[in-house]
Residue frames as a rotation matrix with the C-alpha (Angstrom) as fourth column:
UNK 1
0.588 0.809 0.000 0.00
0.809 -0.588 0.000 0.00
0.000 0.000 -1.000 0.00
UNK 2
-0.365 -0.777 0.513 1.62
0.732 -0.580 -0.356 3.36
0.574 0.246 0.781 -0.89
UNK 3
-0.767 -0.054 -0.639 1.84
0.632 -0.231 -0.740 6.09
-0.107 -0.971 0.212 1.67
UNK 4
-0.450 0.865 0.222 -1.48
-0.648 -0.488 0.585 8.08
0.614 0.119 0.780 0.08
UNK 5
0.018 0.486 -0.874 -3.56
-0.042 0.874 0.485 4.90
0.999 0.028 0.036 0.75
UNK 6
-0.372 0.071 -0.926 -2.07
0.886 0.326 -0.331 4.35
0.278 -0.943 -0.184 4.24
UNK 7
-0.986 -0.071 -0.152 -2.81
0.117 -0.941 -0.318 8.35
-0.120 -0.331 0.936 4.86
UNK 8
-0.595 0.802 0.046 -6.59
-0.529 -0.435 0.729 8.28
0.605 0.409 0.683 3.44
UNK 9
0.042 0.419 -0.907 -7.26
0.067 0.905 0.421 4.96
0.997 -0.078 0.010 5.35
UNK 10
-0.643 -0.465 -0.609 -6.02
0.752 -0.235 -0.615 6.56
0.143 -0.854 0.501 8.71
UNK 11
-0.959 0.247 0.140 -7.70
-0.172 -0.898 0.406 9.67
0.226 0.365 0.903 7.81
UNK 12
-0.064 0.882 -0.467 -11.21
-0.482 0.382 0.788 7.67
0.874 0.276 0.401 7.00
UNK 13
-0.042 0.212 -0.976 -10.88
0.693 0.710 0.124 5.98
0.719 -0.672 -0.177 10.60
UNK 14
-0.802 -0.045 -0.595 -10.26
0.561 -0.398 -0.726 8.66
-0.204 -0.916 0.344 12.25
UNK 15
-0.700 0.708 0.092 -13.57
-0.669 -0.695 0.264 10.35
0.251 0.123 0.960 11.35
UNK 16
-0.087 0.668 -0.739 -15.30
0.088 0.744 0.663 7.40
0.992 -0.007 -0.124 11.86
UNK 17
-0.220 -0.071 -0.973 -14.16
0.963 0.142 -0.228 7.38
0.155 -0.987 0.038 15.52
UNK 18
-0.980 -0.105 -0.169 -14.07
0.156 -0.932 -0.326 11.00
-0.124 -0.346 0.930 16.04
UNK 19
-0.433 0.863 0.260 -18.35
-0.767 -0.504 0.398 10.83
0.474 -0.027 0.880 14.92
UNK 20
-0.048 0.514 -0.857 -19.02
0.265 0.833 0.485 7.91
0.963 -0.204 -0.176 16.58
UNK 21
-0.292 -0.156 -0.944 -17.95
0.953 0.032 -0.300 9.30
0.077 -0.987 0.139 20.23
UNK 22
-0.991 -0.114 0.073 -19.95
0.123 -0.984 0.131 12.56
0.057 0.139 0.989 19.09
UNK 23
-0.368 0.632 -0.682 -22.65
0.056 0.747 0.662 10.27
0.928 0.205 -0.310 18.48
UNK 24
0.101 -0.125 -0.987 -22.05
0.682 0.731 -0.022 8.75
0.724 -0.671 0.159 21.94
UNK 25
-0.884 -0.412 -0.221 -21.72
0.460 -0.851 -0.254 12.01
-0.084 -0.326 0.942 23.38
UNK 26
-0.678 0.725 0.118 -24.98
-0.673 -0.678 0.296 13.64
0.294 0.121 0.948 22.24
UNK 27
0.032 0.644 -0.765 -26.92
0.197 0.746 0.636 10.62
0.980 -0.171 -0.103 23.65
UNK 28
-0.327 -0.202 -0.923 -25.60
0.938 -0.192 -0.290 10.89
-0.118 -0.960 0.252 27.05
UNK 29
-0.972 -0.216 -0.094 -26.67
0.235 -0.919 -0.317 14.38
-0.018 -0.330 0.944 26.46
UNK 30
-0.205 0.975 0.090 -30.42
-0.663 -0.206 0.720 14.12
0.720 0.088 0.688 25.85
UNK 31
0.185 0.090 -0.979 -30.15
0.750 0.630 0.200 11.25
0.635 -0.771 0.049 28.52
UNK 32
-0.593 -0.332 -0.734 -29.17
0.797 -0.369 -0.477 14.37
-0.113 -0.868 0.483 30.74
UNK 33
-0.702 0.623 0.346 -31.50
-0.507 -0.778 0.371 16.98
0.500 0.085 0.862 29.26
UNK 34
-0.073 0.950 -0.303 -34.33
-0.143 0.291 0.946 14.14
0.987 0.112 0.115 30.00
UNK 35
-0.170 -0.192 -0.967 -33.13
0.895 0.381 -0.233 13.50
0.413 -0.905 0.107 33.65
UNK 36
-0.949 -0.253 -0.189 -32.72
0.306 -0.886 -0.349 17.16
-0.079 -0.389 0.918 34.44
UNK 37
-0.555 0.822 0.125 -36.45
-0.494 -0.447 0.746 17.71
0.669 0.353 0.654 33.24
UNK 38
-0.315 0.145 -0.938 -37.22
0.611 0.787 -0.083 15.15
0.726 -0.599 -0.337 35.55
UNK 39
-0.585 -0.594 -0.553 -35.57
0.810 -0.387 -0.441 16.63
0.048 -0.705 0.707 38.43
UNK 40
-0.989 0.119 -0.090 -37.20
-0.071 -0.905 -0.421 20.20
-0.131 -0.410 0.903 37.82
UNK 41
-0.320 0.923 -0.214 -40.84
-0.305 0.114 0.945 18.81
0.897 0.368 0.245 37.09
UNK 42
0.291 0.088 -0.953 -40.90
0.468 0.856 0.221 17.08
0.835 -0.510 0.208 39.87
UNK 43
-0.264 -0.522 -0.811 -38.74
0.965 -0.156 -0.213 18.67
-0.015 -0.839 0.544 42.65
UNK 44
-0.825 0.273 -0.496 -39.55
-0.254 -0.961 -0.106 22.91
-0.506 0.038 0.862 41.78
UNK 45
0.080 0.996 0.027 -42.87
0.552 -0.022 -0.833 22.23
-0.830 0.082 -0.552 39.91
UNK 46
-0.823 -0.425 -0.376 -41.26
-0.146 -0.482 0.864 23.21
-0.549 0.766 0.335 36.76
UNK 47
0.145 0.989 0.020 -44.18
-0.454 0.085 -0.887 23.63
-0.879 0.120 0.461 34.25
UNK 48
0.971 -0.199 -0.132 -42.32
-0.086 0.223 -0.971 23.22
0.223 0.954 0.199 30.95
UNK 49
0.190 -0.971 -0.147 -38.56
-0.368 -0.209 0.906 22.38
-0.910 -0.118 -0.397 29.95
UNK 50
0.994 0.093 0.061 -37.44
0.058 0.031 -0.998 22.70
-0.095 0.995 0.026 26.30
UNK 51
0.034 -0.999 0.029 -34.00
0.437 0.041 0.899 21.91
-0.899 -0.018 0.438 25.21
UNK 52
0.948 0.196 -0.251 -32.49
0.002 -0.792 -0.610 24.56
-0.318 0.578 -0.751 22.63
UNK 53
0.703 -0.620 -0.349 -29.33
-0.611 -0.777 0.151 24.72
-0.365 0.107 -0.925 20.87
UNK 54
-0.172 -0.355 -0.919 -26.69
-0.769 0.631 -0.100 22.48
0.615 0.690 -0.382 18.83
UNK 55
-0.961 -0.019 0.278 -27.75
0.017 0.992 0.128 19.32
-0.278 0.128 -0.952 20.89
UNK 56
0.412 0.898 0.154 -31.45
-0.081 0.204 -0.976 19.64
-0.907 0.390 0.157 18.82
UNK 57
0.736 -0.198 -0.647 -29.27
-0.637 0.122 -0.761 19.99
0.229 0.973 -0.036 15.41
UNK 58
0.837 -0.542 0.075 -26.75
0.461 0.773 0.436 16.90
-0.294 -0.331 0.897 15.15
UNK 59
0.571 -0.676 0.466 -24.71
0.709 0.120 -0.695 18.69
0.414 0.727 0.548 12.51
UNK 60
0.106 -0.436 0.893 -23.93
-0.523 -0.789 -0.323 22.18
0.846 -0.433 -0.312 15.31
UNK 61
0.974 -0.212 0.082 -23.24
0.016 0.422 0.906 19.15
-0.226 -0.881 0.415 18.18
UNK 62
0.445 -0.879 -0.171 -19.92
-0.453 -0.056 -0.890 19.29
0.773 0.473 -0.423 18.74
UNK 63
0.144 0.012 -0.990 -17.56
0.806 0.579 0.124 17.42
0.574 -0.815 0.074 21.75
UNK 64
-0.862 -0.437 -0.256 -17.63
0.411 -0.310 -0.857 20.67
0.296 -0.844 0.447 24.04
UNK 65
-0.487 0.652 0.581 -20.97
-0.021 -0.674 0.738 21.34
0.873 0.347 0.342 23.01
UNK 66
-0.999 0.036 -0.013 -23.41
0.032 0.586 -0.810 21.52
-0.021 -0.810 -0.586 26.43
UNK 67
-0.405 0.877 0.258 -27.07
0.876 0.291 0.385 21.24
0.263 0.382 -0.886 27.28
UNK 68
-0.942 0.263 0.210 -29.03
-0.331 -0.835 -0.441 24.47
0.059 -0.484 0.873 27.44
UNK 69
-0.141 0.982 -0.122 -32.71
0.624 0.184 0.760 24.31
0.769 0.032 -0.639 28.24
UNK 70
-0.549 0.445 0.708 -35.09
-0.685 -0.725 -0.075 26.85
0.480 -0.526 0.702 29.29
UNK 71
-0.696 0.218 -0.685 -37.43
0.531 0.798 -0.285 26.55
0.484 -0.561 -0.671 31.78
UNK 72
-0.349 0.693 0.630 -41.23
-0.639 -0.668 0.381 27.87
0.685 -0.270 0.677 32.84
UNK 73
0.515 0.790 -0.332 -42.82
-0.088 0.434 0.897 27.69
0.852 -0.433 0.293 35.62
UNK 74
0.198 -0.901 -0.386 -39.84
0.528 0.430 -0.733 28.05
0.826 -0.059 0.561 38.13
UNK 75
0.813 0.353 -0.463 -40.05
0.576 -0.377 0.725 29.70
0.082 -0.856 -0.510 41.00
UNK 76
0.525 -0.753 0.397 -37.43
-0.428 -0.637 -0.642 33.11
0.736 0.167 -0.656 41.01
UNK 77
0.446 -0.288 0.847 -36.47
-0.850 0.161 0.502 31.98
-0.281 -0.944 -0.173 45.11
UNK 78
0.691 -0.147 0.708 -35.79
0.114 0.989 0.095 28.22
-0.714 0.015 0.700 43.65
UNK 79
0.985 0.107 -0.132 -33.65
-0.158 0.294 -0.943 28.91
-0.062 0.950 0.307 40.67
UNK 80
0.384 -0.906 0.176 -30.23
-0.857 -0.421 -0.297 29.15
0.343 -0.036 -0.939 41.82
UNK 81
-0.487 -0.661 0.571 -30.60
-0.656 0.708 0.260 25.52
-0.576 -0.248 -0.779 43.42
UNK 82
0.799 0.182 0.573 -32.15
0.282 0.728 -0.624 23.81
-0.531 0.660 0.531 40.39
UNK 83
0.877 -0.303 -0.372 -29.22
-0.454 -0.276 -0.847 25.16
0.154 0.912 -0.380 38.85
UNK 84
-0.399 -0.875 -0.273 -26.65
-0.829 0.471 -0.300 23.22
0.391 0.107 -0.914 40.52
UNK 85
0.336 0.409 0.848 -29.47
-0.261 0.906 -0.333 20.32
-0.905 -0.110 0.411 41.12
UNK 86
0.986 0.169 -0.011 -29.24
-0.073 0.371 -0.926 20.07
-0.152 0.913 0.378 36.90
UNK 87
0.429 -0.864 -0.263 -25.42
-0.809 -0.238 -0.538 20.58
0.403 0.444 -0.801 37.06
UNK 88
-0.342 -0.792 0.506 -24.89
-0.863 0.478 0.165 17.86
-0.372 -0.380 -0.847 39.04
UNK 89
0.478 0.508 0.716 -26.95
-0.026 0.823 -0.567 15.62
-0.878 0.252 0.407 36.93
UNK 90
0.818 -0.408 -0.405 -24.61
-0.546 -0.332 -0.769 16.79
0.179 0.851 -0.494 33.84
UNK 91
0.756 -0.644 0.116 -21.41
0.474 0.661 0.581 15.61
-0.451 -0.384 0.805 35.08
UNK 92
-0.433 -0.897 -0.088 -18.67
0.490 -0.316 0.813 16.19
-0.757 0.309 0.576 32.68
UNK 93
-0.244 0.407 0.880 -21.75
0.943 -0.114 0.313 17.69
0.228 0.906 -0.356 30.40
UNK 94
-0.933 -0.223 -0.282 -22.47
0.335 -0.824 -0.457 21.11
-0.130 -0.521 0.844 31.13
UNK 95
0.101 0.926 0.363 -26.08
0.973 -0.168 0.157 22.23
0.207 0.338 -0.918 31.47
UNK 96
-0.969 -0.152 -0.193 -27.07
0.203 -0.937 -0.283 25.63
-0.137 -0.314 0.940 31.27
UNK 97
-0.365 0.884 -0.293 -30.50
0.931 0.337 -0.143 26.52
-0.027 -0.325 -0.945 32.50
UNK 98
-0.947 0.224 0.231 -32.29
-0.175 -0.961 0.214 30.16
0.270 0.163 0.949 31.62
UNK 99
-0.450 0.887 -0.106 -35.66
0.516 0.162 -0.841 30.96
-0.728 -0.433 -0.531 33.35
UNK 100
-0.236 0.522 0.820 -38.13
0.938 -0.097 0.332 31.30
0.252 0.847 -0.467 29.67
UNK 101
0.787 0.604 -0.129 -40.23
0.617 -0.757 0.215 34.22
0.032 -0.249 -0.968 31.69
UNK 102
0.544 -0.779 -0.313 -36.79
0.225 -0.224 0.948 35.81
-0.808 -0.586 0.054 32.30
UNK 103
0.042 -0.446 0.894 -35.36
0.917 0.372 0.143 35.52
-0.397 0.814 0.425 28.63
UNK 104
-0.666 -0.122 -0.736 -34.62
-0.284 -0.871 0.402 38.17
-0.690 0.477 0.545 26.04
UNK 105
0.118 0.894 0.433 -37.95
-0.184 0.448 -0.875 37.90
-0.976 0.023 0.217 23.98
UNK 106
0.069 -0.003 -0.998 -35.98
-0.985 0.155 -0.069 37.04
0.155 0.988 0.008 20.59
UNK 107
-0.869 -0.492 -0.062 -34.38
-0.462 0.848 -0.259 33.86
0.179 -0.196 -0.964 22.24
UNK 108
-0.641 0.588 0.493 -37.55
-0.033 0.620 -0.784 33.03
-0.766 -0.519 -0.378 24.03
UNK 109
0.662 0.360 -0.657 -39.73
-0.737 0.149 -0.660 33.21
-0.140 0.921 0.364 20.23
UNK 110
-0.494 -0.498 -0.713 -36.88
-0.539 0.819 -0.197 30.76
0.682 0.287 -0.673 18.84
UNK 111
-0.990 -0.093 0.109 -37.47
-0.140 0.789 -0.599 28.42
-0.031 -0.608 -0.794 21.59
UNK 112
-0.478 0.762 0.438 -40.99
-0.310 0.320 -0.895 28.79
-0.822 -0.563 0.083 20.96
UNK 113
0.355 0.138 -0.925 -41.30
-0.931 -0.035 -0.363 28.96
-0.083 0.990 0.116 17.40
UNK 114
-0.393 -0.378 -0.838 -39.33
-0.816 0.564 0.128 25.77
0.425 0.734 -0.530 17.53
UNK 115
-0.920 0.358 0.160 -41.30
0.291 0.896 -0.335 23.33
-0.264 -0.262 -0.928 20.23
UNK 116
-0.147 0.955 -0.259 -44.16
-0.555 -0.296 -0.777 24.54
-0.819 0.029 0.573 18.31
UNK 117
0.560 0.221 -0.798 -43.32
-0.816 0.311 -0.487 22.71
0.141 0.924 0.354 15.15
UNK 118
-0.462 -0.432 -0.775 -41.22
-0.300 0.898 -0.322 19.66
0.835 0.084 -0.544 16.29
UNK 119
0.604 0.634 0.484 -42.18
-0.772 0.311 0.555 16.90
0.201 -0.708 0.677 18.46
UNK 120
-0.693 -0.720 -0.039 -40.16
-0.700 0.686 -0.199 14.08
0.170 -0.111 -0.979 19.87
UNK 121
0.589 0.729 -0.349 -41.37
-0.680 0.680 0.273 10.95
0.437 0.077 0.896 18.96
UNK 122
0.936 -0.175 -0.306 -38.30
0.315 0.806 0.501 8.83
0.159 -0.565 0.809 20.72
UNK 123
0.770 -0.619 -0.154 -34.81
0.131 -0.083 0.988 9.39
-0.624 -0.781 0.018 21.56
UNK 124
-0.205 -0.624 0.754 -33.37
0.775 0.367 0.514 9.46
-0.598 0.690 0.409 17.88
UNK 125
0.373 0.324 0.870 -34.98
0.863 -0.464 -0.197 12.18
0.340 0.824 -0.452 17.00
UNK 126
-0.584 -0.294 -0.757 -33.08
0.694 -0.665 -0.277 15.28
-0.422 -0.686 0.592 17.58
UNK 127
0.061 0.277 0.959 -35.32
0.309 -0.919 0.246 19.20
0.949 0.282 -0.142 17.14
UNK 128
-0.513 0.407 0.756 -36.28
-0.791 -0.567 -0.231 21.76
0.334 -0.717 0.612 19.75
UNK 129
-0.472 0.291 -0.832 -37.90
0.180 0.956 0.233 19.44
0.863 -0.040 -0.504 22.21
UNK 130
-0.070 0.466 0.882 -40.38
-0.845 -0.498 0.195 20.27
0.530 -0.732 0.429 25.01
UNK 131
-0.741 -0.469 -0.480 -39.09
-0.265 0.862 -0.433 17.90
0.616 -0.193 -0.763 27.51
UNK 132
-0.770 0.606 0.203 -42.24
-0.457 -0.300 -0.838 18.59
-0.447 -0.737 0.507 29.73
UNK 133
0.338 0.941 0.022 -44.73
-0.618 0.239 -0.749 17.32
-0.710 0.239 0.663 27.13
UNK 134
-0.700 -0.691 -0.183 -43.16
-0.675 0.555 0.487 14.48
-0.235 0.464 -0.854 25.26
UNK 135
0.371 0.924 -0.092 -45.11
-0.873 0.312 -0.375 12.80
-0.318 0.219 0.922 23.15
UNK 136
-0.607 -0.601 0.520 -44.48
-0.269 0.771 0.576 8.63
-0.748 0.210 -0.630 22.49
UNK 137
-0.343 0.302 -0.890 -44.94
-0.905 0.148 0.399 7.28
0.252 0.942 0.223 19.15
């Protein structure tokens, strides 16, 4: 094999690996958006939680990317510990958490404009997801 060949064939694994564990990476991250919705439904009476930003598009995930997700219904007195309740469900993922009512009202349109037109129908699907009202196929 001449040294192109060995260089294209190296090359061609290492993208393979480098999107598989990006892959493997943005799972574990909607496995932590969905836990963290949990967590603030449940524990603060969170009404909604919508996840926003490159883990809804696969192609703007990236490995440093973290989870952002807004969040209604949150009590102003409660928000400082659901933020480091959801951070310690992240681990080595970073969540960042923004109270919706609280938002600059272009950001908070995006976020609505988009869990108005996508739905999650299982775990494979990535859009703008309103972890609060998941819907199973």
């Amino acid at each position: 094999m001449d040294t192109v060949a060995v260089l294209r064939k190296t090359a061609r694994e290492r993208a393979q690996r480098t999107s598989a564990a990006r892959h493997e990476r943005r799972e574990k991250a909607w496995e932590i958006a969905h836990t963290a919705a949990a967590l603030l439904k449940a524990r603060y009476r969170a009404t909604r939680v919508v996840a926003f930003g490159s883990l809804t598009e696969a192609d703007r995930f990236h490995p440093w990317s973290d989870v952002d997700l807004a969040v209604w219904g949150l009590a102003p007195g409660d928000y400082f510990e659901a933020v480091a309740r959801v951070l310690d469900v992240g681990g080595e993922i970073k969540v960042d958490l923004i109270r919706a009512e609280r938002c600059k009202p272009h950001l908070r349109a995006a976020i609505e404009a988009g869990s108005r037109h996508r739905t999650l129908t299982g775990m494979s699907h990535y859009s703008i997801l309103c972890l609060g009202e998941i819907v199973h196929a």
